[in-house]
matplotlib code that plots the C-alpha trace (Angstrom):
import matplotlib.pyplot as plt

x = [-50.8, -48.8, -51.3, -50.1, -49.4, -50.5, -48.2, -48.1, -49.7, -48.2, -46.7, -45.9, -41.9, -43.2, -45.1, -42.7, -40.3, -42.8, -43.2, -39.5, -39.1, -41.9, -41.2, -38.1, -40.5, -43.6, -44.5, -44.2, -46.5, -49.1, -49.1, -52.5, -51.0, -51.7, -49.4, -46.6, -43.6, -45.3, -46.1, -42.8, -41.3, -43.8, -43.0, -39.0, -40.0, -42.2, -39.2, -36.9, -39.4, -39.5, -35.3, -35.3, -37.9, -36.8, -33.3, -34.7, -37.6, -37.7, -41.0, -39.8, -42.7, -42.8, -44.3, -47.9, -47.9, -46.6, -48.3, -51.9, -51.7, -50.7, -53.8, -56.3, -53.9, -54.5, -58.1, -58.7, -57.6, -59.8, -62.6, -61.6, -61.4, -64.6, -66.4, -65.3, -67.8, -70.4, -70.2, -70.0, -66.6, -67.1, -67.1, -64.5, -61.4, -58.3, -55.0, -52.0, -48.5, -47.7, -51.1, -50.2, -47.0, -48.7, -51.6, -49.1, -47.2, -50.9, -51.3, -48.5, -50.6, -54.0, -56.5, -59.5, -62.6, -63.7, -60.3, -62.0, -64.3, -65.9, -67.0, -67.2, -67.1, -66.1, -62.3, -59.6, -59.6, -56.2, -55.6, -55.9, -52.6, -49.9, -47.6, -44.5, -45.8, -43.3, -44.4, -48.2, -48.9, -48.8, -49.4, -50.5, -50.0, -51.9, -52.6, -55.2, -55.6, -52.6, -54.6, -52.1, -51.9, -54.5, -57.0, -57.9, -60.7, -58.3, -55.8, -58.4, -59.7, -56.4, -55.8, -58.8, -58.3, -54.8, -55.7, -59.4, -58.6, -56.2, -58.2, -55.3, -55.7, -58.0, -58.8, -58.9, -58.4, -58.3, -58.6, -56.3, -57.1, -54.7, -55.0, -53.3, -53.0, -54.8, -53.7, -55.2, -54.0, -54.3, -53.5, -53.5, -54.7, -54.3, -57.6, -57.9, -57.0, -60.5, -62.5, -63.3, -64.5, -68.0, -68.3, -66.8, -63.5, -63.7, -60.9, -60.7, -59.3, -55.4, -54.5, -53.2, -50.0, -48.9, -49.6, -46.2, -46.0, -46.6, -46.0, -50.0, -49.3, -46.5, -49.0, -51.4, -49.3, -47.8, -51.1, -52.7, -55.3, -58.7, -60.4, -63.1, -66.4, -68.4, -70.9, -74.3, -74.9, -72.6, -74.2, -77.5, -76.1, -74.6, -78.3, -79.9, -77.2, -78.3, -82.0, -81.6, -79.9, -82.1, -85.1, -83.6, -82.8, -86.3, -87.7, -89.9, -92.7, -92.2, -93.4, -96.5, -98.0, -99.2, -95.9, -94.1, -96.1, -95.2, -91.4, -91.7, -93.7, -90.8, -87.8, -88.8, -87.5, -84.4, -83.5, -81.0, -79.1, -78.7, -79.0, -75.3, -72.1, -69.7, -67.8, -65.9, -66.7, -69.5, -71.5, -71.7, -72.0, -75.3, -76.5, -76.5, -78.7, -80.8, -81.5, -82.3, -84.9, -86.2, -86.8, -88.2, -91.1, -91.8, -92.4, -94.2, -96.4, -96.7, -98.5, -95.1, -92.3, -88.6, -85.1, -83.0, -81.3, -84.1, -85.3, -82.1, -81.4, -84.9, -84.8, -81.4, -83.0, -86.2, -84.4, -82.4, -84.7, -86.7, -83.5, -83.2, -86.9, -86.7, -84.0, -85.1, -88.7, -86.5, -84.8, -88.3, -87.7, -90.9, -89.5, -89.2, -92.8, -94.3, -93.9, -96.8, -98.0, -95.6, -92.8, -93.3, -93.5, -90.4, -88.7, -90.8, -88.9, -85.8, -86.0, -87.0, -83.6, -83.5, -87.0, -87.6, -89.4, -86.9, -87.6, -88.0, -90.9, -93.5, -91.5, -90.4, -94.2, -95.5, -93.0, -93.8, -97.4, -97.5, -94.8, -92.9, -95.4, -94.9, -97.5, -97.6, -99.2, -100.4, -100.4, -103.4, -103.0, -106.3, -105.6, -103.9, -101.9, -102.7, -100.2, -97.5, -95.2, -94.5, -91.5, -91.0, -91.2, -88.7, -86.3, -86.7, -86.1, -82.7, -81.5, -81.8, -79.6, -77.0, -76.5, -76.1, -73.6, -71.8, -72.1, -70.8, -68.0, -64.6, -61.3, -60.9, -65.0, -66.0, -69.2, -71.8, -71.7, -75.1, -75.8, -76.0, -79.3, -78.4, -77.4, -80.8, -80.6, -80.1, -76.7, -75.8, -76.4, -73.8, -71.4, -71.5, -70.6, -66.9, -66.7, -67.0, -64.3, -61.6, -62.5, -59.0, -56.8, -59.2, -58.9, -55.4, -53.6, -50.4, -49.4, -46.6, -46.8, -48.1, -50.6, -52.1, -51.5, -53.1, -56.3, -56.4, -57.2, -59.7, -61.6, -61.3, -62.7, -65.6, -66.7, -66.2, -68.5, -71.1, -71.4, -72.4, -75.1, -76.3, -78.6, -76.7, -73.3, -71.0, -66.8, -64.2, -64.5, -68.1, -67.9, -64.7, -66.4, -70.0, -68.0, -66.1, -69.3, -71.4, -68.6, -68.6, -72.2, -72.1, -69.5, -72.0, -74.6, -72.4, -71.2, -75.2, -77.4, -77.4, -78.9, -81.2, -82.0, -83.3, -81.2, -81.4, -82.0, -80.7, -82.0, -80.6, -77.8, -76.3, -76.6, -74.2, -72.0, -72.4, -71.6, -68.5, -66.9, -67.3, -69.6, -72.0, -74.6, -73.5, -69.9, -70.6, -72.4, -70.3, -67.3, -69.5, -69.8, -66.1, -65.1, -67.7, -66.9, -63.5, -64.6, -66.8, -64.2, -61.7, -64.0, -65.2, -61.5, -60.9, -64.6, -64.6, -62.0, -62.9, -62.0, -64.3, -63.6, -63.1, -66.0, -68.6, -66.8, -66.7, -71.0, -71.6, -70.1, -72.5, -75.0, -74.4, -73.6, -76.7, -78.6, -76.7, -77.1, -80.6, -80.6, -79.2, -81.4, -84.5, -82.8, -82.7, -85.9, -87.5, -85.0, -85.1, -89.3, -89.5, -87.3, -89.7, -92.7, -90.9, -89.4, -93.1, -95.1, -92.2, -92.6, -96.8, -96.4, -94.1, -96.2, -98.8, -97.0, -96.6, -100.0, -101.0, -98.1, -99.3, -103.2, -102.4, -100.1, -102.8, -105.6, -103.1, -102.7, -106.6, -107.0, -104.3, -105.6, -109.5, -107.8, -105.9, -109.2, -111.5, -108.7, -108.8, -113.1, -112.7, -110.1, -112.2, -115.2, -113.6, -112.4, -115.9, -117.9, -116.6, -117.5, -121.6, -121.4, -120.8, -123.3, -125.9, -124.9, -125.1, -129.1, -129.5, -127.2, -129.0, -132.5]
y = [64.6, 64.4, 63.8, 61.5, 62.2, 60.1, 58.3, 58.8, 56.4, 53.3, 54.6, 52.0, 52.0, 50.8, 48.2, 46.8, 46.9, 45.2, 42.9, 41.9, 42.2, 39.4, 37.2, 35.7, 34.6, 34.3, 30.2, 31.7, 34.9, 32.8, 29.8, 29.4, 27.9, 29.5, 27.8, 29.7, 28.8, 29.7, 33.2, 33.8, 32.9, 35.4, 38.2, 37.9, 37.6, 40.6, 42.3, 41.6, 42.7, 46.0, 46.4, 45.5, 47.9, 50.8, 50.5, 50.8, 53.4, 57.2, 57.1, 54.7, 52.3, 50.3, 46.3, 47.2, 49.4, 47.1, 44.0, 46.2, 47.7, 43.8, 42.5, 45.0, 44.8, 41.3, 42.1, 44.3, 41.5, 39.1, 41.4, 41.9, 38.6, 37.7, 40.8, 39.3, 36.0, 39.1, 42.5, 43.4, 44.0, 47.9, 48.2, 46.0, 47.5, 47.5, 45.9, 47.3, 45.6, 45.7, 44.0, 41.6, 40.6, 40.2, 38.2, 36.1, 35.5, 34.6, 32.1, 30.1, 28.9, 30.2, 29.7, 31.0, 30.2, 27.5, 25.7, 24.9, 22.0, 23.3, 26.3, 29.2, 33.0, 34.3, 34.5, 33.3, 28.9, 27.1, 25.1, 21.0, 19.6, 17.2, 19.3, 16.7, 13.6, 11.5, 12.6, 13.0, 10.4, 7.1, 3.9, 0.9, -2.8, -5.4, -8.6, -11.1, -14.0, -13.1, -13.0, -11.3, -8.3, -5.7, -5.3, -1.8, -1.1, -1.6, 1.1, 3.4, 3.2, 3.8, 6.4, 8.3, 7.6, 9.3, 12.3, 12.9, 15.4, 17.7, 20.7, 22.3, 19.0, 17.1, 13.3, 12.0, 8.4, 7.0, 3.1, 1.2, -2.5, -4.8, -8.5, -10.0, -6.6, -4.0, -0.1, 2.3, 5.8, 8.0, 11.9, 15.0, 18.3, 21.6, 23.1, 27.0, 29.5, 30.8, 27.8, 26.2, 22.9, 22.6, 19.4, 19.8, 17.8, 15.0, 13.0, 9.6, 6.2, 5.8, 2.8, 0.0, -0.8, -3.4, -0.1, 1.7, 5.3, 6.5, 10.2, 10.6, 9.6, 12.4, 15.0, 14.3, 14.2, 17.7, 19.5, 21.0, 20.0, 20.8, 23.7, 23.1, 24.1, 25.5, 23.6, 24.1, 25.4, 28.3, 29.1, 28.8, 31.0, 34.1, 34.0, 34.4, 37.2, 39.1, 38.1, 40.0, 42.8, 43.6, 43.6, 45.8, 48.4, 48.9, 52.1, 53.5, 55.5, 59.5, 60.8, 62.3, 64.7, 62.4, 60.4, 64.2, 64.9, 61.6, 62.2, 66.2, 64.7, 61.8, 64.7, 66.9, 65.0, 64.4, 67.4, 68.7, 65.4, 65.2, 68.8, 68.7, 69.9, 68.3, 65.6, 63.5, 59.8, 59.7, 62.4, 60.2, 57.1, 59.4, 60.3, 56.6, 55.9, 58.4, 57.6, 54.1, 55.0, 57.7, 54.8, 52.3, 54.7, 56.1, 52.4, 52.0, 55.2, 54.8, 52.6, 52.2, 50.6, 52.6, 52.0, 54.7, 55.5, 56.8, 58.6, 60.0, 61.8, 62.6, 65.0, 66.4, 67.3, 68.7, 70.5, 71.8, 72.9, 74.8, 77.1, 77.5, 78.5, 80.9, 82.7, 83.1, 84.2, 86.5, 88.2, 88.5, 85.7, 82.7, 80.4, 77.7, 77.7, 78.8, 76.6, 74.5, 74.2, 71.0, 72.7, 75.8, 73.3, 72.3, 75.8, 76.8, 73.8, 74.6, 78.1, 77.4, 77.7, 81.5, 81.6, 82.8, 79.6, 76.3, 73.4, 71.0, 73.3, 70.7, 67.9, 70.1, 71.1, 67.2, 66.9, 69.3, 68.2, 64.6, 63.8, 62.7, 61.0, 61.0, 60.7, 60.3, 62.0, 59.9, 61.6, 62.7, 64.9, 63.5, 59.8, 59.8, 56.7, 56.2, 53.2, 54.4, 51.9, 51.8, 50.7, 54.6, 55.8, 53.5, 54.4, 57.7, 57.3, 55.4, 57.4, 60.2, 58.7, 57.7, 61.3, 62.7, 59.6, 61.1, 64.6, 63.7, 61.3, 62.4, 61.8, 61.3, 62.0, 65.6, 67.5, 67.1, 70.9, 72.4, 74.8, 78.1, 80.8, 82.9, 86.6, 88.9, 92.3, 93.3, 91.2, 92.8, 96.2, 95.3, 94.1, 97.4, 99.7, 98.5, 97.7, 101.0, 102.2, 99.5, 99.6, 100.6, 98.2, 95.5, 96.3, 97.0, 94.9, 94.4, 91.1, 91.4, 90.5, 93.5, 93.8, 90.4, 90.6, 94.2, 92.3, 89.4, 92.1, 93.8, 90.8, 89.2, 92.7, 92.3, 89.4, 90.5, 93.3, 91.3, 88.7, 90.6, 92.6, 89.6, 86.5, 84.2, 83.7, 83.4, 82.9, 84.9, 82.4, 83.2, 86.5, 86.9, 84.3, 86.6, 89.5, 88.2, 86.9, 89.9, 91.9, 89.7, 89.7, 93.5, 94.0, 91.5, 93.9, 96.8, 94.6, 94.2, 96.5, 99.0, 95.7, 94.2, 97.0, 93.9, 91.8, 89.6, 91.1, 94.2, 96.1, 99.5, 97.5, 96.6, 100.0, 100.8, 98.6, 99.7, 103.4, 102.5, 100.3, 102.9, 101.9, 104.5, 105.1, 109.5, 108.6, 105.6, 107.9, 110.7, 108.7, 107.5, 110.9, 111.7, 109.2, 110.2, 113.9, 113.2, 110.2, 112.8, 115.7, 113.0, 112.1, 115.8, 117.3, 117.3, 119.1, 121.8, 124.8, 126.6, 126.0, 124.7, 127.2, 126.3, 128.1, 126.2, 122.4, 123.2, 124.4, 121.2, 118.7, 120.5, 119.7, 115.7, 115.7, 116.7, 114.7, 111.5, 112.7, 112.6, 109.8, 107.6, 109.3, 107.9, 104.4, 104.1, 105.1, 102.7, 99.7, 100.6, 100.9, 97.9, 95.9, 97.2, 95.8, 92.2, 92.5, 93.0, 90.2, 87.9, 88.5, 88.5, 84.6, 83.6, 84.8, 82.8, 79.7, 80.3, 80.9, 78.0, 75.6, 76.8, 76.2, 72.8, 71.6, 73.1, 71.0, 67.9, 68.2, 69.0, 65.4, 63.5, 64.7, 63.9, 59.8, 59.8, 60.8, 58.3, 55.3, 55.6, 56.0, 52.4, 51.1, 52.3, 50.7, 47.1, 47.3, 47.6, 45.3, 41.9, 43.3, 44.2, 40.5, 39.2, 41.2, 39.6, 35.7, 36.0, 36.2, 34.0, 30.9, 31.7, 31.2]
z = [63.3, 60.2, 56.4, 54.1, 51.1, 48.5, 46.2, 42.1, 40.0, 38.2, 35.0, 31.6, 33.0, 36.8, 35.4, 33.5, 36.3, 38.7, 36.2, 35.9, 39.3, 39.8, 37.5, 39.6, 42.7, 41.0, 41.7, 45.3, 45.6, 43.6, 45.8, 47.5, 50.6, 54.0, 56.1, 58.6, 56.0, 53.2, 54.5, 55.6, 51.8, 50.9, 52.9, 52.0, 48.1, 48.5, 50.4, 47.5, 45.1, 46.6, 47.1, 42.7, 42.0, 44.5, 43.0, 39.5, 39.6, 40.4, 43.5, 46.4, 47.3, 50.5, 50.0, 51.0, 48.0, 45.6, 46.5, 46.4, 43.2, 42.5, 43.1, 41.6, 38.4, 38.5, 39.3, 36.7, 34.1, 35.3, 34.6, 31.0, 30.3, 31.7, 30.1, 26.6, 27.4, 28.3, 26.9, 23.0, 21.7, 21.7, 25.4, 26.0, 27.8, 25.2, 27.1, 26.3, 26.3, 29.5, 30.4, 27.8, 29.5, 33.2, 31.2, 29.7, 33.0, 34.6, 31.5, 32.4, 35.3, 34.5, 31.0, 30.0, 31.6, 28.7, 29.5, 32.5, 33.0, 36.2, 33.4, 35.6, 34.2, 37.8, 37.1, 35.5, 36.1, 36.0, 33.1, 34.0, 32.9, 35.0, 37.3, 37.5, 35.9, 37.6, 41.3, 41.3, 38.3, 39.8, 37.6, 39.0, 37.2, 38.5, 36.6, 36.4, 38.5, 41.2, 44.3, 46.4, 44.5, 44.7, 42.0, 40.8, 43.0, 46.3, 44.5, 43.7, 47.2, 48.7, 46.2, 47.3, 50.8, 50.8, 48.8, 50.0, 52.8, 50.2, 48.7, 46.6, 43.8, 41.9, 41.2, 37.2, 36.7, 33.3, 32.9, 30.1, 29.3, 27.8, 26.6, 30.2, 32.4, 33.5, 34.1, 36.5, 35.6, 38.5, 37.9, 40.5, 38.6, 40.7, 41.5, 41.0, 43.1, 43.4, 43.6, 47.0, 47.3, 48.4, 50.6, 53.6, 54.8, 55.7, 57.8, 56.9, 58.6, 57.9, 55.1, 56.8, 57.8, 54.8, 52.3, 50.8, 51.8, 47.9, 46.6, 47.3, 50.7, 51.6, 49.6, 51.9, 55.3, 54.4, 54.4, 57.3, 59.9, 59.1, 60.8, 63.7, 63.0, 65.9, 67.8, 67.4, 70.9, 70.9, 67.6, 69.9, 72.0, 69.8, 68.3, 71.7, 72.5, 69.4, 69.7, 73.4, 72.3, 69.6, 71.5, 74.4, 71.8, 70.6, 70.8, 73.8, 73.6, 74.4, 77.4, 78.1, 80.3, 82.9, 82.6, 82.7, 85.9, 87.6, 87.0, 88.5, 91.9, 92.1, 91.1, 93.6, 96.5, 95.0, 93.5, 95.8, 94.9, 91.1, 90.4, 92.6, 90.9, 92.5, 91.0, 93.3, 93.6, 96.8, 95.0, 92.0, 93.8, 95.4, 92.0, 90.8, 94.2, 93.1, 90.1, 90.7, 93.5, 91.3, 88.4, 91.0, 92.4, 88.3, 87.7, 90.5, 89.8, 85.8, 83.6, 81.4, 82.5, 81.6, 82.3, 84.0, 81.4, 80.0, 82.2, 82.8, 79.3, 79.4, 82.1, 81.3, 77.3, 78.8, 81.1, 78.2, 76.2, 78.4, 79.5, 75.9, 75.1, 78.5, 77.4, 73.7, 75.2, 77.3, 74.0, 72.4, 69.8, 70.1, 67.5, 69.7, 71.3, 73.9, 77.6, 78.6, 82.1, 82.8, 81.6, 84.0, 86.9, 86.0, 85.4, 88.6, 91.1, 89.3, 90.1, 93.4, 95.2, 94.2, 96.0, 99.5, 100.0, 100.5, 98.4, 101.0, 102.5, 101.4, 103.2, 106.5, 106.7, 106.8, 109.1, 111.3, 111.4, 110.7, 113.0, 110.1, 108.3, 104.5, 101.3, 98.1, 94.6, 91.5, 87.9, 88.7, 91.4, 93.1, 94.2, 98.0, 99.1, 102.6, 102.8, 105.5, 105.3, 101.5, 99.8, 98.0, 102.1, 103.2, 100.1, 100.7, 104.4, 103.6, 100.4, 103.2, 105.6, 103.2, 102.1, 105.7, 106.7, 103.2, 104.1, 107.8, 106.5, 108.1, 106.4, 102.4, 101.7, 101.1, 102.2, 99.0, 97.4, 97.6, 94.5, 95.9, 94.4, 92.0, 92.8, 93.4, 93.0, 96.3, 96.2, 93.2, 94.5, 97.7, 95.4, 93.1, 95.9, 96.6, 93.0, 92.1, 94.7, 93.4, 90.4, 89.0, 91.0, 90.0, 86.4, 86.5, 84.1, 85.9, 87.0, 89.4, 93.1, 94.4, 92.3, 92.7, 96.9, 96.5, 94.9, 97.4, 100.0, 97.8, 97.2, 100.7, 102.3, 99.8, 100.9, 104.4, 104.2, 101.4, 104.3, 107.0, 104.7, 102.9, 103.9, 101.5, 102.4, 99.5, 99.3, 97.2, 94.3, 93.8, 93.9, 91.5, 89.1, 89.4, 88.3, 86.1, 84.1, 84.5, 83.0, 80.0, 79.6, 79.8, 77.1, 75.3, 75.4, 74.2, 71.1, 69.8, 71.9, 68.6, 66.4, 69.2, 72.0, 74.6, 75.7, 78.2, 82.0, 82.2, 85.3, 87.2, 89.0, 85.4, 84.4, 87.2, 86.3, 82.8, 83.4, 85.7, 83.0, 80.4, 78.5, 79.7, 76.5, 76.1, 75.5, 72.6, 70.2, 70.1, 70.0, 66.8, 65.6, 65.8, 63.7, 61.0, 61.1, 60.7, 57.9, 55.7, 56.4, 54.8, 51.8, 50.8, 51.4, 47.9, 46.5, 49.0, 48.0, 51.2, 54.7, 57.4, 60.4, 63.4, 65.3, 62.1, 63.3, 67.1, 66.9, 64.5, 67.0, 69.7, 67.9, 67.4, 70.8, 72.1, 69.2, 70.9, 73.9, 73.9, 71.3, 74.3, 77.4, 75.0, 74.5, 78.4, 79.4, 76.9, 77.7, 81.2, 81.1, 79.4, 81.7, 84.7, 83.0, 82.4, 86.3, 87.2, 85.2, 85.9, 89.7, 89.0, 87.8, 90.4, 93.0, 91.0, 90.9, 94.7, 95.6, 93.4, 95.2, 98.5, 98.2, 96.5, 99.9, 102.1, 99.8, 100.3, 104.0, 104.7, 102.5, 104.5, 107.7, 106.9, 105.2, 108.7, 110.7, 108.7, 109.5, 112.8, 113.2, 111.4, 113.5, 116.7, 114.8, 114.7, 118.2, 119.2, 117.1, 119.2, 122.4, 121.0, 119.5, 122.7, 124.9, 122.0, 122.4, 126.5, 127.1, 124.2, 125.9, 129.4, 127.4]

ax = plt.figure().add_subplot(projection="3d")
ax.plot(x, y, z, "-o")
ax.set_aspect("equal")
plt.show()
């Protein structure tokens, strides 16, 4: 996209050329009529404006340009003029001729504001004088005592009627008796160009049919229609609109622990759903489902009602920020804060995929128990809802058959993509083996045909042999895109490991990688120490008069080497030490968390079992109160 450049200002020699150039088609710019053929003259007088002054001046302006600095210059003299009413003579704006000349042009249709009987200081009023007496004066002569003439009141009448609806000309009469006749002076003064009239038009009844089409008359005809006003019930209506809108944007209140705690036992059924990647049209369609049911059952659960929406962008900014705090935590920086116990329920079902336990083990368990009877958790994590036949059951029932008729849809509909776990360390060490033998064809930077067939193979034996090892069956995409971003989080590492020693997880599998790559920590440092031998031997060349021999050079490099050398065994021990003790509390909480989940579903399921034991001791306790009411009435009727 092209700037535009911006045009040079106005000098003395343009203005004076604009103002020649306007003075030919002035009465036409400075009409105040709005109608289709008075636009059009405009345009073609602005047009020839700008073909005089382009023919004339040095800069070549287009008719936008010309007609806007126009205005403001007009602009601008109105505002002198009205700050000499206002403003002491010292801070008045000096014009200069060529302001003069405009101001003069202006004056042959426009005064001073004390010309002006309407006395208004807000700019420049036209003058009240005739505009061709013969057309828009009109005298009428009537005489005493004829009594089919009309008298002046009838003329004035239909002299108002006529000219009533016009806004671009004002009314003056002026009255002159004589000894046998009297004369009604009627006179049409332009009104200015700023002023407006304040009454509303008004359409008045047409003169009657004996009445002369006068000048008045033709005025009158030639003007526009008046423009509609709208009706007071769309006006109703537009207020309501905005009345509605502004009270659907107000503010909600921010979630709170319980109201957090609610959305996590509602999210966990639905996970596998909107945590999907795919993006073709049924898996958003399932989403959408989702995320309504989700909505309806938080409503149902929590004391505030919220739209999906937002709930929505709600979960997708918690969820945000606490990868972001988990991976700062995980570098050692704990400037965002520390995770509370909601949010590691959260990071703990979103981590559950890469569990050995599934996440639908809760639900598979009911199942398998229950015979596929479902329940139900308030905020609280106490209150049981022994209702079976909820509306949140049925939804969930159906939400789950839509989304195995999707997955099971032949034709144009895909299978929904599952996200797969992420790579443990046992996968990783599977993949580093025939890494490490194909290393150099994989790395080759050739991009023929041979080269790219030759890694085709590679790849597809690598997933051969990683799928008959591994429990998680993965394709040739994943892998290539695993590799691909564990090389460029390795050469991450390399760039900033000297400034921040930990980061991230790096583990004995990444140090594999990290040797085969070349990045291996003995060969950085003395490549290091190279450069600043050969650096100081450069700066010190000129001091030192005697050689360095070779046999004093070859025993000093030893020695950095070794330095290095050991420099970097210390460097992994500690970052390898230190990633041991993280590996080991990290796997402490999650066994935690799992212990914890698992005592809380066995707590759940002893509760179900004792609400479903307790229904049915009352059920068998109403069945067999009738029959003990009617062994009672029978001796008492044969009594």
């Amino acid at each position: 996209m092209t700037s535009r450049k911006r045009s040079a200002n106005f000098c003395d020699e343009d203005k004076g050329l604009l103002i020649g150039s306007i003075k030919e088609h002035f009465d036409i710019i400075q009409s105040t009529r709005t109608n289709k053929v008075f636009r059009t003259a405009k345009d073609n007088c602005w047009d020839q404006i700008t073909t005089n002054y382009n023919a004339n001046s040095q800069y070549n302006r287009d008719a936008k340009q010309l007609k806007i600095f126009y205005e403001n210059w007009k602009r601008k003299l109105r505002k002198v003029m009205k700050d000499q009413d206002t403003l002491a003579d010292g801070f008045i704006e000096e014009l200069d001729q060529i302001d003069l000349q405009l101001l003069e042009l202006l004056k042959s249709q426009v005064g001073s504001s004390t010309d002006n009987p309407s006395e208004s200081d807000d700019t420049l009023s036209m003058k009240e004088e005739l505009v061709n007496k013969n057309s828009l004066s009109t005298n009428i002569k009537t005489s005493h005592g004829e009594p089919n003439e009309k008298n002046t009141e009838d003329c004035q009448d239909q002299n108002d009627r006529n000219l009533a609806i016009t806004e671009d000309f004002d009314i003056k009469t002026s009255p002159v008796m004589t000894d046998n006749v009297s004369f009604y002076t009627v006179t049409f003064v332009p009104k200015p160009d700023n002023i407006s009239s304040s009454t509303p038009r008004k359409i008045l009844p047409k003169p009657p049919d004996d009445t002369t089409n006068t000048p008045s008359e033709l005025i009158a005809k030639s003007l526009d229609t008046p423009i509609p006003q709208p009706c007071q019930n769309e006006v109703n209506q537009t207020q309501e609109k905005e009345d509605s809108t502004e009270l659907s944007m107000k503010r909600q209140t921010n979630f709170s622990n319980k109201d957090k705690k609610i959305l996590i036992v509602v999210l966990e059924k639905y996970l596998n759903t909107i945590e999907n990647k795919s993006l073709n049209r049924e898996t958003s369609k399932e989403k959408e489902d989702c995320w309504n049911l989700i909505t309806a059952e938080y409503n149902e659960r929590s004391q505030s009602t919220r739209h999906v929406r937002d709930i929505h962008h709600f979960y997708d900014s918690w969820k945000r920020r606490i990868k972001l705090v988990e991976k700062q935590q995980a570098r050692g920086d704990y400037s965002g804060g520390l995770l509370d116990n909601v949010d590691l329920e959260l990071l703990h079902m979103l981590n559950f995929q890469s569990l050995d336990v599934p996440l639908d083990s809760v639900e598979t368990l009911l199942v398998e128990d229950f015979d596929n009877d479902s329940f139900s958790v308030s905020s609280s994590d106490t209150s049981i809802n022994t209702d079976l036949k909820t509306s949140q059951q049925f939804d969930h029932n159906e939400h789950s058959s839509k989304s195995e008729s999707s997955r099971s849809h032949k034709g144009k509909n895909k299978s929904t993509r599952l996200r797969h776990p992420n790579f443990s360390l046992e996968e990783k060490a599977l993949l580093i083996s025939p890494i490490r033998q194909h290393f150099d064809t994989l790395e080759s930077k050739l991009n023929n045909k041979f080269i790219r067939k030759e890694k085709d193979e590679i790849w597809e034996s690598i997933a051969a042999k990683f799928n008959v090892n591994s429990s998680c069956k993965r394709d040739i995409k994943q892998l290539r895109g695993f590799y691909e971003n564990w090389k460029r989080r390795l050469k991450k590492y390399n760039e900033i490991k000297d400034s921040i020693p930990i980061y991230d997880y790096i583990d004995d599998v990444d140090l594999e990688l990290f040797k085969i790559m070349g990045f291996q920590d003995v060969t950085i440092p003395t490549r290091k120490a190279k450069k600043k031998t050969t650096s100081v031997k450069k700066e010190f060349k000129g001091e030192i008069k005697t050689p360095v021999g070779k046999d004093d050079f070859k025993s000093l490099k030893k020695e950095i080497e070794t330095l290095a050398r050991l420099k970097a065994e210390v460097h992994a021990e500690t970052v390898k030490l230190e990633q041991q003790a993280r590996r080991e509390k990290h796997e402490l909480e999650m066994a935690q968390l799992k212990e914890k989940h698992r005592m809380s579903m066995q707590l759940l399921k002893y509760q179900y079992a004792n609400e479903v034991l307790q229904n049915k001791i009352l059920l068998e306790k109403t069945n067999s109160q009738p029959e003990t009411d009617e062994a009672d009435q029978i001796p008492i009727t044969d009594a």
